[in-house]
C-alpha positions as MATLAB code, in Angstrom:
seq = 'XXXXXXXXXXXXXXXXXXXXXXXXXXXXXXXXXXXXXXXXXXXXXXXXXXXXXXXXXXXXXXXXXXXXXXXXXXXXXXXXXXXXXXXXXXXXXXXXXXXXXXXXXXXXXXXXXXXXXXXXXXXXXXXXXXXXXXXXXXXXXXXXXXXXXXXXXXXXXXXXXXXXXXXXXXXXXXXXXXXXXXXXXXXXXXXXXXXXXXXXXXXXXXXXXXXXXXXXXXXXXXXXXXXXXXXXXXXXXXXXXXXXXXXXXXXXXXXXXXXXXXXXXXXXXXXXXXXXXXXXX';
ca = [
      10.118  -46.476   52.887;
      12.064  -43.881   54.615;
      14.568  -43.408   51.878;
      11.557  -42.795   49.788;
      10.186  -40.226   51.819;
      14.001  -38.856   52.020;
      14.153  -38.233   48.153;
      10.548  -36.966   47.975;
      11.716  -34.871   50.703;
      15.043  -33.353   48.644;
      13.400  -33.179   45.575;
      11.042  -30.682   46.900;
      13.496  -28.945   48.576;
      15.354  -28.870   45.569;
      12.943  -27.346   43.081;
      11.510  -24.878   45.964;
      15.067  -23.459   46.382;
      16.569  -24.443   43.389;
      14.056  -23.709   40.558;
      15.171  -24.966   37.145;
      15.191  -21.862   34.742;
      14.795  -21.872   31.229;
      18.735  -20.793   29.281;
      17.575  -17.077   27.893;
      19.514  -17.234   24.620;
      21.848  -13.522   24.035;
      20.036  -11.705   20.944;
      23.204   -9.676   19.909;
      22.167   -5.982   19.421;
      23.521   -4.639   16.579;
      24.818   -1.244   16.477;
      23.482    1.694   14.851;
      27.041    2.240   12.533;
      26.574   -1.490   11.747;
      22.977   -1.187   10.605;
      23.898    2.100    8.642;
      26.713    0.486    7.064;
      24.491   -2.842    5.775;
      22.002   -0.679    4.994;
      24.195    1.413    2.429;
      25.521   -1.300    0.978;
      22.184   -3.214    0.621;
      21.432    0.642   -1.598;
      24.819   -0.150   -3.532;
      23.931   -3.373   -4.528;
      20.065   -2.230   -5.808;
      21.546    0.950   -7.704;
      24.436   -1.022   -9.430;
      22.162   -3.516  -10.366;
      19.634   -0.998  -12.241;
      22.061    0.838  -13.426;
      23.533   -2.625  -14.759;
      27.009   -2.711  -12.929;
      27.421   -6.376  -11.979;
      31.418   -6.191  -10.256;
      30.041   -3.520   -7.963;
      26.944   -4.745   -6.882;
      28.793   -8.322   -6.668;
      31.498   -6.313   -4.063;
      28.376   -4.986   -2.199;
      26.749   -8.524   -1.971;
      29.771  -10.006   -1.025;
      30.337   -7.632    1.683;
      26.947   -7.932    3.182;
      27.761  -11.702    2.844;
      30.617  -11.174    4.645;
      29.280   -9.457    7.782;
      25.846  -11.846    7.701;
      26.650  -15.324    6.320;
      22.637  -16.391    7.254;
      21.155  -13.507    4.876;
      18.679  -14.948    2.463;
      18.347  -12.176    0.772;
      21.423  -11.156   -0.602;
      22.158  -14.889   -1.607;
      18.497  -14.770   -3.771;
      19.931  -11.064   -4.783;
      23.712  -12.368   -5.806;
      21.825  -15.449   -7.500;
      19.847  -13.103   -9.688;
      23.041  -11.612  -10.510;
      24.701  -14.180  -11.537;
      21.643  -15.628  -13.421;
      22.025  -12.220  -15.835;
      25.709  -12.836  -16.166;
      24.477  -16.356  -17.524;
      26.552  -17.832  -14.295;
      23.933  -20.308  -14.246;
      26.098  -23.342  -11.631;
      26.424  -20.357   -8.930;
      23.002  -18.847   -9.773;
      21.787  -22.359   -8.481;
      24.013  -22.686   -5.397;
      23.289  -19.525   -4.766;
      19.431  -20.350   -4.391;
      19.629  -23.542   -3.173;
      21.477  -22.094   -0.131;
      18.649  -18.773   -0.008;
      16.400  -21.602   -0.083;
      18.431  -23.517    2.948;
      18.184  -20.389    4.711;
      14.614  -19.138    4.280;
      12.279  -21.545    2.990;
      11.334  -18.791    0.206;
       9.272  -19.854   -2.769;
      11.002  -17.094   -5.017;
      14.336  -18.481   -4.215;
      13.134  -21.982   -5.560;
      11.113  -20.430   -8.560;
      14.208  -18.945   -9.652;
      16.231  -22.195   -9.147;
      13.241  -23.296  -11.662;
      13.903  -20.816  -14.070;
      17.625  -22.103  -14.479;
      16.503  -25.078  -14.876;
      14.630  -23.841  -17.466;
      16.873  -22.343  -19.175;
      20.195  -24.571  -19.027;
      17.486  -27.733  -20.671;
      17.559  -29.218  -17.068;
      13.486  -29.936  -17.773;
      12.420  -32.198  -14.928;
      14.304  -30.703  -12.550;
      12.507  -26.901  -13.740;
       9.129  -28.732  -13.154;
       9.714  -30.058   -9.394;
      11.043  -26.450   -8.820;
       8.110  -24.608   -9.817;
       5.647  -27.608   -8.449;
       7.682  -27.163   -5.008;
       7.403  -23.564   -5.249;
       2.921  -23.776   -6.187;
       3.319  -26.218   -2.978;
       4.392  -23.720   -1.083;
       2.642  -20.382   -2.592;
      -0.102  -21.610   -4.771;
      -1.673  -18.070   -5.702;
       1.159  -16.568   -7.757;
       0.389  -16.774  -11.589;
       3.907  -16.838  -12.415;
       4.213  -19.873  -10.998;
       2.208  -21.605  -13.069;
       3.160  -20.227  -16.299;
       6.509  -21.408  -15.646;
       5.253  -24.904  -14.611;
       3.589  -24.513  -18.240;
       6.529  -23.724  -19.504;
       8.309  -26.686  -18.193;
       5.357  -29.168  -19.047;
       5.580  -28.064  -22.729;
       9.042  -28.583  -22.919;
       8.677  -32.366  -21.810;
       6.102  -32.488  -24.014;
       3.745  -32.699  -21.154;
       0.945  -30.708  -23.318;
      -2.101  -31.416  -21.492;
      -0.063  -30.933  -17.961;
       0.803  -27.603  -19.437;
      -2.643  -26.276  -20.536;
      -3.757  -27.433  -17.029;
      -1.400  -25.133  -15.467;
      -2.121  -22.040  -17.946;
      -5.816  -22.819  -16.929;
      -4.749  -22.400  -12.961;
      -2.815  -19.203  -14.157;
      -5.805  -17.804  -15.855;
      -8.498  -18.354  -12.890;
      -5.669  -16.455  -10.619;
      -4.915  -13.836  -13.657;
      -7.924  -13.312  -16.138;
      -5.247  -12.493  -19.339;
      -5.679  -12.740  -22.693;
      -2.060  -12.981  -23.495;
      -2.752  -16.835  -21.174;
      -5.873  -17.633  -23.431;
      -3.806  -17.292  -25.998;
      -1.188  -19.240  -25.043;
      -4.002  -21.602  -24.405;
      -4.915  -21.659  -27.864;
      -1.642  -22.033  -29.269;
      -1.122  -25.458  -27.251;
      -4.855  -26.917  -28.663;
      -3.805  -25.376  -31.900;
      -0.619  -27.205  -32.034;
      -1.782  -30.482  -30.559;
      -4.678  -30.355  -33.456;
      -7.416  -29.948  -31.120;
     -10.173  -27.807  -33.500;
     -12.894  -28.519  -30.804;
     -11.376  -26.920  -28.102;
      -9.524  -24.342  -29.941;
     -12.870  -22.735  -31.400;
     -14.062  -22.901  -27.640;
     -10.743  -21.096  -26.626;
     -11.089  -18.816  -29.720;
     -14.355  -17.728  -28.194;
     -13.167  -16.617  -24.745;
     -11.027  -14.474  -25.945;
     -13.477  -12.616  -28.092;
     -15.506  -12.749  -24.702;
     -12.503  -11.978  -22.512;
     -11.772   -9.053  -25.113;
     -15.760   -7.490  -24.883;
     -15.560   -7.753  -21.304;
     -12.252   -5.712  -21.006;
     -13.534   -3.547  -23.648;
     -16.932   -2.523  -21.885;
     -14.861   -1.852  -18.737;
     -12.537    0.444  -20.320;
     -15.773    2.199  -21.694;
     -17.837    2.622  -17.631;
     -14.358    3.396  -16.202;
     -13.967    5.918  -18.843;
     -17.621    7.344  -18.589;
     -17.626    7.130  -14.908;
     -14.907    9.613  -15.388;
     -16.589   12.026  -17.134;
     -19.574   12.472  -14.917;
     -17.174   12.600  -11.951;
     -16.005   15.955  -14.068;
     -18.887   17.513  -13.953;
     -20.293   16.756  -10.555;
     -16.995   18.346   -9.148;
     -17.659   21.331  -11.014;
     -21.306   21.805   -9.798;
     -20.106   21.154   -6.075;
     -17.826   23.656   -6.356;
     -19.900   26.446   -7.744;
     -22.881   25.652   -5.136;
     -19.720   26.097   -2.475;
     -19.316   29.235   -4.086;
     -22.117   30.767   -3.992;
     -23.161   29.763   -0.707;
     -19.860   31.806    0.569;
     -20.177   34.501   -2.170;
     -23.536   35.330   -0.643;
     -22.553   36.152    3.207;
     -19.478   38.214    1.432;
     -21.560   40.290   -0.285;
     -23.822   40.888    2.564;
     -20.787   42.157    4.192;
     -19.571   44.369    1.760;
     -22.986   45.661    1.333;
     -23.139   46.331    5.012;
     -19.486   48.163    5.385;
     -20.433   50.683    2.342;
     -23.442   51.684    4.375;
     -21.576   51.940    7.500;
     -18.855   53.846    5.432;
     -21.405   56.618    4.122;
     -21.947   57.804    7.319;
     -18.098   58.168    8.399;
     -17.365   59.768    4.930;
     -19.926   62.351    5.690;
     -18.581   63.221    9.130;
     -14.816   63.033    8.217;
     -16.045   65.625    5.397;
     -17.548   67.590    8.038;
     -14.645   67.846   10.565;
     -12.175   68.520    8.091;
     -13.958   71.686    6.348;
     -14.538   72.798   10.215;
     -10.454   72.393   11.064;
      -9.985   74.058    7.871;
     -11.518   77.304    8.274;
      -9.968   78.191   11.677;
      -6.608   77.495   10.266;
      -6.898   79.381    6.959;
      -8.168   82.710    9.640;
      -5.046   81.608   11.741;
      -2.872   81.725    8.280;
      -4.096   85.004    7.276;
      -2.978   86.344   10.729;
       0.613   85.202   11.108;
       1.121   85.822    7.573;
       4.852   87.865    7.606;
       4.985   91.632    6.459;
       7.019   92.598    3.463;
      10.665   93.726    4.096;
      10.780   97.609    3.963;
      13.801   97.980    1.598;
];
């Protein structure tokens, strides 16, 4: 019992004077030449890739790579690279390890896409149904999926997904791709029902072109009215003004007319006085 109360005793002792604290983990600071530097590279590697100069914006990547082995970003940028060079194996390790890094969608749609494109099918249709797992309001996403579903002859799969693409995206480029798919599996029911939302799809867009465009024209003149009511509600106290300084001005015409013929007199007198003799020669 006493031993008990002993160790009772030193544990409190203990975590009174002794309090267990949490390890702080060291954020390292970077410094303001080292974020300049990443962040002119990181402009190097967007320019050269506009201006379509893969070797340079591969350097920049690299480099960035180099200082910041953890950046998702420039592994999803250097896989996009690579994906235009048609270096489709390290497109896809590229990704995978963006994806490793930063649980990105993109990065795993675009491992889709390769997929896609290299014939690798069912492997293109668990990337793009990971990717919807994770961000299920992108359109893209499903028209890829459709894509993918077409391609393994999944045709019903992929009119589902052009359906989800349309509810996010109202297009009629995806009702027609719609139709094409009924059209091609035979379907003459539901291609005359597809038929007829796009004439609908096409009235609709057609009828808001029209307000948008009418709306416009009324703004027009509305503007125009404001402005001349603005106008001549400040035109109006400006001419009161003016009206008001000629009258005052009247009077001070008349008196500087006044003083000056009165100065003048005494100095044409004063002039005929100190006028200078003529010379006798």
């Amino acid at each position: 019992m006493l031993a008990v109360i002993a160790i009772l005793i030193f544990t409190v002792y203990l975590a009174f004077f002794f309090p267990v604290e949490a390890p702080v983990k060291e954020v390292e600071q970077k410094s303001p030449k080292y974020t300049a530097q990443m962040k002119k590279l990181w402009q190097v590697a967007q320019t050269s890739m506009k201006e379509r100069k893969p070797f340079r914006a591969e350097k920049a990547l690299l480099t960035i790579l180099k200082f910041d082995e953890k950046n998702a970003a420039a592994y999803n940028r250097l896989g996009i690279l690579y994906a235009k060079e048609q270096k489709y194996d390290e497109a896809v390790e590229c990704f995978e390890i963006a994806q490793s890094l930063d649980n990105n969608p993109a990065s795993i749609h675009n491992v889709g896409l390769i997929y896609l494109e290299t014939g690798a099918y069912e492997k293109a249709e668990m990337a793009f149904l990971q990717a919807i797992q994770l961000e299920g309001d992108v359109p893209a996403r499903f028209l890829a999926l459709a894509k993918a579903e077409e391609k393994l002859g999944n045709t019903k799969k992929s009119i589902e997904a052009l359906e989800n693409a349309y509810e996010l995206d109202p297009s009629i480029a995806t009702l027609r791709q719609i139709l094409a798919m009924h059209e091609a599996a035979g379907d003459v029911e539901a291609a005359t029902l597809t038929t007829a939302r796009i004439e609908e799809q096409i009235a609709k867009e057609t009828a808001a072109k029209a307000a948008k465009k009418a709306s416009k024209k009324m703004v027009r003149p509305a503007a125009k009215r404001a402005v001349g009511a603005t106008v001549k509600r400040v035109s109006k106290p400006v001419a009161k003004a003016a009206g008001s300084v000629s009258r005052i001005a009247k009077p001070v015409a008349k008196v500087a007319t006044s003083s000056a013929r009165t100065i003048a007199r005494p100095v044409s007198r004063v002039g005929k006085t100190i006028a200078p003799r003529k010379k006798i020669q």
